[in-house]
C-alpha positions in Angstrom: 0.0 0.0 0.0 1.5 3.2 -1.1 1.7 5.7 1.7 -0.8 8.2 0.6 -3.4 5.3 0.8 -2.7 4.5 4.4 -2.9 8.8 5.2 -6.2 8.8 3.6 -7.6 5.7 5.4 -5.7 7.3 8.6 -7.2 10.5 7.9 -11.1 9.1 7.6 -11.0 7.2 10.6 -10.0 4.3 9.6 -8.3 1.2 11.5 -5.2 0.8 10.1 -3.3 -1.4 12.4 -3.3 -4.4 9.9 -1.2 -2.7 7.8 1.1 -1.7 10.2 4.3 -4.1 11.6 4.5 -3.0 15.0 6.9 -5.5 16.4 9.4 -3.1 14.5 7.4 0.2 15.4 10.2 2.7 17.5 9.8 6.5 18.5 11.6 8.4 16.5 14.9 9.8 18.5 13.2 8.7 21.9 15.8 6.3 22.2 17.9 6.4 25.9 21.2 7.1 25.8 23.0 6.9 29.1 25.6 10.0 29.9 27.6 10.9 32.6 27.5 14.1 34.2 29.0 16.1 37.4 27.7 18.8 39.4 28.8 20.4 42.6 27.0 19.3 45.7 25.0 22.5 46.3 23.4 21.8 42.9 22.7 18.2 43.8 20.9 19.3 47.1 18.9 22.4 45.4 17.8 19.4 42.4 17.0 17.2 45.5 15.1 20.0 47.2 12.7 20.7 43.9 12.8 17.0 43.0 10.9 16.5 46.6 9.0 19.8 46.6 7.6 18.2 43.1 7.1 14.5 43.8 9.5 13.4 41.1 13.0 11.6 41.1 16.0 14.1 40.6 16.6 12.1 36.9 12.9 13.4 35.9 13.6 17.1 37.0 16.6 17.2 35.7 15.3 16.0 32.3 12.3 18.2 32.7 14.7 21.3 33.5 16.7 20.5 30.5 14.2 19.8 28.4 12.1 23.4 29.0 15.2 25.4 28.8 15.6 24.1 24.6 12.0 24.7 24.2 12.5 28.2 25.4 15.6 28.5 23.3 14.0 27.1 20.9 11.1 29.6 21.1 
């Protein structure tokens, strides 16, 4: 099926799962990629402080911080 076939049946509300192979479906650039990085203790206990002010693990508010400040830059 040609692509502009499956955005039509897409586009009227169609179910087009059976055309679709989603044992190799992936999000595009959502993949994990682990890195490594240092910051001086103060930081650590400020991140800490928020993370618990917030409800979330210091890893989410840090990705969460990081990720706001590109879509400002971005903006």
């Amino acid at each position: 099926m040609k692509a502009k076939d499956l955005d039509r049946k897409f586009d009227n509300g169609e179910d087009i799962l059976r055309y679709l192979e989603l044992s190799k479906a992936r999000r595009v650039e959502q993949e994990q990629k682990r890195v490594n990085v240092d910051f001086p203790v103060w930081m650590i206990h400020s991140l800490d402080k928020e993370a618990k002010r917030l409800g979330v693990p210091r890893q989410s508010l840090i990705k969460m911080l990081i990720a706001r400040h590109i879509q400002e830059a971005r903006a």
